[in-house]
matplotlib code that plots the C-alpha trace (Angstrom):
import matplotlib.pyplot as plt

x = [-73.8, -73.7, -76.8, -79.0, -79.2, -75.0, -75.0, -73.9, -72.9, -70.4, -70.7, -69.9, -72.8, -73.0, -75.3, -78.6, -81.9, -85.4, -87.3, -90.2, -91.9, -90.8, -92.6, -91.6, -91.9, -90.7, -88.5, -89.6, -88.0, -90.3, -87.5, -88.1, -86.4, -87.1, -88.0, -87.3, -88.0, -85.5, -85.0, -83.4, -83.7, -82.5, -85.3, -85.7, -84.0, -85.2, -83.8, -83.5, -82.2, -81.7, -80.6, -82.2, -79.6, -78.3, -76.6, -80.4, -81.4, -85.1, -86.8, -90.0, -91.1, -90.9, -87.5, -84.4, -82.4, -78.2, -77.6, -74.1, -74.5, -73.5, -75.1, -76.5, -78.4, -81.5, -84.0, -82.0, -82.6, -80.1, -81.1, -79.2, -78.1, -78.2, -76.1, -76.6, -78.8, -79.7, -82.5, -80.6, -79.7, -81.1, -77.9, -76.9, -78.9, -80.9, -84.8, -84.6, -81.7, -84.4, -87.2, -87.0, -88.0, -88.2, -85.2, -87.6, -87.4, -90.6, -91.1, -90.8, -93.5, -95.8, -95.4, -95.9, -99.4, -100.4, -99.8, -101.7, -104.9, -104.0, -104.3, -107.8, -110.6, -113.7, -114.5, -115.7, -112.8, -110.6, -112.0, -112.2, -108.7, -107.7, -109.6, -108.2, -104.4, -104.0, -106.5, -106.0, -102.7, -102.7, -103.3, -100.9, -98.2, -99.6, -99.9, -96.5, -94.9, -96.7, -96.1, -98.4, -98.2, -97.7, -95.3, -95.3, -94.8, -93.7, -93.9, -91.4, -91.7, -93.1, -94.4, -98.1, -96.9, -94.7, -97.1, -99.6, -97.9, -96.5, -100.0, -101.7, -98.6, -99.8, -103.5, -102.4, -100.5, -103.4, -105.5, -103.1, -103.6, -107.6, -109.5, -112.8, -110.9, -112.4, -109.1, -109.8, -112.1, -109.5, -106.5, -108.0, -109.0, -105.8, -104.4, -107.7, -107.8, -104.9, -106.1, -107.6, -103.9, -103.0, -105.9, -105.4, -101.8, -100.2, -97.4, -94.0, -92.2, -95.2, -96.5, -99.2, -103.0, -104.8, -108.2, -110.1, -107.6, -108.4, -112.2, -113.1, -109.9, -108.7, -110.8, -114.1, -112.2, -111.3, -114.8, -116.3, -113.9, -114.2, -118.0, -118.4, -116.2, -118.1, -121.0, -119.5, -118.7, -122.2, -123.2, -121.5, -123.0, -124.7, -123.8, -120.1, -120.1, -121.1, -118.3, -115.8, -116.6, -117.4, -113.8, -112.5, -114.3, -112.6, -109.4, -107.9, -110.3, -111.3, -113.4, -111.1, -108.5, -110.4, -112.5, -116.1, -116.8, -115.7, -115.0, -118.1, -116.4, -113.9, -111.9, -112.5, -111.1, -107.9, -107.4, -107.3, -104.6, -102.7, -102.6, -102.1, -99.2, -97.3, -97.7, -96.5, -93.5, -92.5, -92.7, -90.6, -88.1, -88.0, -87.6, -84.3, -83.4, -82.7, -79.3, -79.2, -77.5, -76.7, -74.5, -77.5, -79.1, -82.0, -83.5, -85.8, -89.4, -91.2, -95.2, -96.5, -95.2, -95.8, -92.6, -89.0, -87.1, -84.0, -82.7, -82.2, -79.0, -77.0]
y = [50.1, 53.9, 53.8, 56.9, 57.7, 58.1, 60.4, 63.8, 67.3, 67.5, 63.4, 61.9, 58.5, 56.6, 53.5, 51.8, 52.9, 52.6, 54.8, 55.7, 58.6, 60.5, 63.5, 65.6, 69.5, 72.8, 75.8, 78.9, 79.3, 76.7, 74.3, 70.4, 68.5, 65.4, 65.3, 62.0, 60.2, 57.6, 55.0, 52.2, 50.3, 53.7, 56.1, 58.1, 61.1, 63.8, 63.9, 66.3, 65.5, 68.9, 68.3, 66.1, 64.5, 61.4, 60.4, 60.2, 56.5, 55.6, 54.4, 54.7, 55.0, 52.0, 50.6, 50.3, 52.9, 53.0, 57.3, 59.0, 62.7, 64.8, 65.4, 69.1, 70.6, 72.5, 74.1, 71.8, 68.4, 66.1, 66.7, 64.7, 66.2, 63.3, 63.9, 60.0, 57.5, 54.0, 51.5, 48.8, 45.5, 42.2, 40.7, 44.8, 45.2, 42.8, 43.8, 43.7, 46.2, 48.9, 47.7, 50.0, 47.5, 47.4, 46.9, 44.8, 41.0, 40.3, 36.8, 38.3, 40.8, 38.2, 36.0, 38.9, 39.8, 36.0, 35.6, 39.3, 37.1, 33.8, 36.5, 37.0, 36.0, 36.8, 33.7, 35.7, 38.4, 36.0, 34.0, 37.3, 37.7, 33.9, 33.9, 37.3, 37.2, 33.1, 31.3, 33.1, 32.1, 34.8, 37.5, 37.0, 36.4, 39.9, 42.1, 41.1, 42.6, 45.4, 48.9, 51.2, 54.0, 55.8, 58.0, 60.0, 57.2, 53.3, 53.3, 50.7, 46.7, 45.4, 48.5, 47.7, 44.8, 47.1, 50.1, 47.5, 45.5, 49.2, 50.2, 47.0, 47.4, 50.6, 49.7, 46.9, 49.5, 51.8, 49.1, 48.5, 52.1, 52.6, 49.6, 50.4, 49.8, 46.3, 44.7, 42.0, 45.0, 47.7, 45.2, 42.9, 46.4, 47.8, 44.7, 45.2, 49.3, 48.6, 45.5, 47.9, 49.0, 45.6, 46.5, 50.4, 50.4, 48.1, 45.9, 47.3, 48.2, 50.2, 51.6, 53.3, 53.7, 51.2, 52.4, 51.5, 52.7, 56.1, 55.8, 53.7, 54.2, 51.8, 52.3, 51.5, 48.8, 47.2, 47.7, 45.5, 42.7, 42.7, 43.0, 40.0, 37.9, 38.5, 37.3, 33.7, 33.4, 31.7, 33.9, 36.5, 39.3, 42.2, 44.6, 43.8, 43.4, 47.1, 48.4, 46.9, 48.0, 51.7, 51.5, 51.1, 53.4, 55.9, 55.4, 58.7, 60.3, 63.4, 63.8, 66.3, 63.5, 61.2, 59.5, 58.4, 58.8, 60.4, 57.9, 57.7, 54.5, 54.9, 52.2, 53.8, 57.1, 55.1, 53.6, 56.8, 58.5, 55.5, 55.3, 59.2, 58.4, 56.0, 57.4, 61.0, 59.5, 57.4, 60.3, 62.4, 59.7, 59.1, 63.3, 62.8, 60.1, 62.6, 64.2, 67.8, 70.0, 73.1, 74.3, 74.1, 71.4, 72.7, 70.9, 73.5, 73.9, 70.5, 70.9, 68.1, 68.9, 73.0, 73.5, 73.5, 70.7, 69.4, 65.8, 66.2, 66.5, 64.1]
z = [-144.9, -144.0, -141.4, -141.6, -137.9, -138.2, -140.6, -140.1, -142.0, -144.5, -145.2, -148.7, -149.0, -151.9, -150.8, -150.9, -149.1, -149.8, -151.5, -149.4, -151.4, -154.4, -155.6, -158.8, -157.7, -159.1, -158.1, -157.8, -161.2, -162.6, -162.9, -162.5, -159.0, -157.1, -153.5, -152.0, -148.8, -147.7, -145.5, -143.3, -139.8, -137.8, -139.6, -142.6, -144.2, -146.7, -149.7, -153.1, -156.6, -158.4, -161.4, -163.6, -165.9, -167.3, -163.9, -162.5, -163.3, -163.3, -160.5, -158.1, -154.6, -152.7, -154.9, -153.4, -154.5, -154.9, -153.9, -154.8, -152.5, -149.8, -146.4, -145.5, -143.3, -144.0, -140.9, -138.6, -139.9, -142.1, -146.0, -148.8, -152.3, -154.5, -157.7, -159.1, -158.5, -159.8, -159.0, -156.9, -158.4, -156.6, -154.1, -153.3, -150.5, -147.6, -147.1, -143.3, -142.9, -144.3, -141.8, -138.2, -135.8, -131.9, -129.7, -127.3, -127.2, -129.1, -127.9, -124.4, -125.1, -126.0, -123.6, -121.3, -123.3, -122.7, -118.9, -118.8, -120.5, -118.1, -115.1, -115.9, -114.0, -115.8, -118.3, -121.2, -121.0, -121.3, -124.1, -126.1, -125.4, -126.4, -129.8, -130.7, -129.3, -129.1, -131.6, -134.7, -135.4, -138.4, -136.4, -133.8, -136.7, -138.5, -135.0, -133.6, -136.2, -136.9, -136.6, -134.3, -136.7, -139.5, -137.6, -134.3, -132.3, -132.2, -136.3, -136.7, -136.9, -133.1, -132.5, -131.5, -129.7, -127.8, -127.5, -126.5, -123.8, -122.1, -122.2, -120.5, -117.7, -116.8, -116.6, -114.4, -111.7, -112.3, -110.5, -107.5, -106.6, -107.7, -106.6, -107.6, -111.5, -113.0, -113.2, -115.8, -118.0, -118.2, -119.1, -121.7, -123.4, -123.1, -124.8, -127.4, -128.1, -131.3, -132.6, -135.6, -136.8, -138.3, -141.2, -140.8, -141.7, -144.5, -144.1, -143.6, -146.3, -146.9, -143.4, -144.8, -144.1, -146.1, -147.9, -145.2, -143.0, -144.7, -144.6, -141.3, -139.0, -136.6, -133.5, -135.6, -137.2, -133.8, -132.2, -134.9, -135.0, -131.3, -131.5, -134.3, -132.4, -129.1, -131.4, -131.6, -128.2, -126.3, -123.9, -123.8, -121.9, -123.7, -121.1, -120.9, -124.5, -124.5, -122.0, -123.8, -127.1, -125.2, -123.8, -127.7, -128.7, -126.1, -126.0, -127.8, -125.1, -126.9, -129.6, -131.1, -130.8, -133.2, -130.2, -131.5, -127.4, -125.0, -121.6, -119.7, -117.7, -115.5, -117.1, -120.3, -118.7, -117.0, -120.6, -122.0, -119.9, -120.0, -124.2, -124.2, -122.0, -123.4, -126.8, -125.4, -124.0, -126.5, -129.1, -126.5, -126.4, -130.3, -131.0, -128.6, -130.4, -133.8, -134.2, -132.9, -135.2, -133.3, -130.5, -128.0, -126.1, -126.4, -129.6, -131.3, -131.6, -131.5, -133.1, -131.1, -128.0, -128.7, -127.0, -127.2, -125.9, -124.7, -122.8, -119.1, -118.0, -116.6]

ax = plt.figure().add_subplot(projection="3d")
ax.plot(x, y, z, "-o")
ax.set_aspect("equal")
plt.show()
């Protein structure tokens, strides 16, 4: 299988990908193309089918797709010229080579997530953290494999495990160096801020915002699982119950940035700079990651960083 990530200018692919998105658009001219999105375990690449003719098979978004093309380049990024296409045939392609997934060991990650909850001190904390991360076997089975985006950053299979854990670490060094940090409040959060994304986004193939996704958006979504399950749990302390649910609530830290709140705890502040962080870093390291297709290092104007970037040298 010709692997997206490998693919470079001038190359001739005829293979199968998935079809993420396909929209139907017109030419200046008014004349009929496709624009496709397409996809495999090392990322996606844009597509266009021009001319609309009996080599074009039918097919939809979100089939596995058999492409005949060549690879060009348009503003700077791989773009594929498909001259035939055909929805795929069951046996021509495996479902889990079109899946991008972490390179992390995930049973390591969540063993690491569940020694972070056995470290903990305070009684009700920690069984929050065991009926979300431990008890409910069908969450643990959904959230480990889930994806902590649509895009940007960590959108591929083990992503919010992986997001999740890296975040939790950092809170735990934050609290080395800033003592007056509730240790056992700021962690268990960290591992809690995501928990909304496994109802936010769908499933992989899909990876999209679900419609209550779209209406509610994961840090409400988390804040009221947590709060109904800190309902169950006999009791649990109002005023606690109201710090963590105020540290969910703001996380992004901005309201600008989708934050209901803005931190009024320091935990909820460290939890903060510590998801901005990771997520910052991670998009940095995924933007390297792409192929750059001019003589320069420097890798062009990037819109979330407002800035143009390059790797460091070596």
């Amino acid at each position: 299988m010709r692997l997206i990530a490998e693919m470079r200018e001038g190359d001739m692919i005829s293979d199968v990908y998935l079809c993420k998105s396909k929209q139907i658009l017109k030419t200046k001219m008014g004349k009929s193309y496709y624009a496709l999105l397409l996809q495999d375990r090392t990322g996606t690449l844009d597509a266009k089918i021009w001319e609309l003719n009996n080599a074009i098979g039918h097919f939809e978004s979100m089939d596995y797709i058999r492409v005949e093309g060549q690879i060009t380049v348009f503003q700077g990024a791989n773009q594929l010229n498909i001259r035939r296409v055909r929805k795929a045939e069951e046996g021509e392609y495996t479902p889990s080579d079109y899946m991008p997934c972490t390179d992390k060991d995930v049973k390591k990650l969540y063993k690491e997530l569940q020694e972070m909850i056995q470290r903990t001190k305070n009684p009700y904390l920690k069984k929050l953290a065991e009926v979300v991360f431990v008890e409910d076997k069908a969450f643990v089975k959904e959230f480990v494999q889930h994806s902590a985006a649509k895009s940007v950053h960590h959108g591929f299979m083990g992503g919010l495990l992986e997001h999740t854990v890296s975040v939790a670490r950092m809170c735990e060094y934050y609290c080395t160096q800033y003592t007056e940090l509730n240790r056992d409040l700021l962690v268990m959060c960290a591992l809690f801020h995501d928990i909304g994304k496994v109802e936010e986004l769908s499933a992989f193939p899909y990876n999209d915002y679900t419609d209550e996704g779209q209406l509610v958006g994961h840090i409400v979504m988390g804040t009221i699982k947590l709060d109904r399950i800190m309902q169950t749990i006999p009791g649990f302390p109002v005023k606690l119950g109201n710090e963590v649910k105020h540290c969910i609530l703001a996380h992004h830290g901005e309201l600008e940035y989708g934050s209901p709140k803005k931190p009024a705890l320091m935990e909820a502040l460290a939890l903060s700079l510590a998801d901005n962080t990771d997520a910052k870093l991670q998009t940095f390291r995924e933007a390297l990651k792409k192929e750059n297709t001019t003589d320069s290092e420097w890798m062009g104007y990037q819109r979330l960083f407002e800035s143009n970037i390059r790797p460091t040298s070596k």
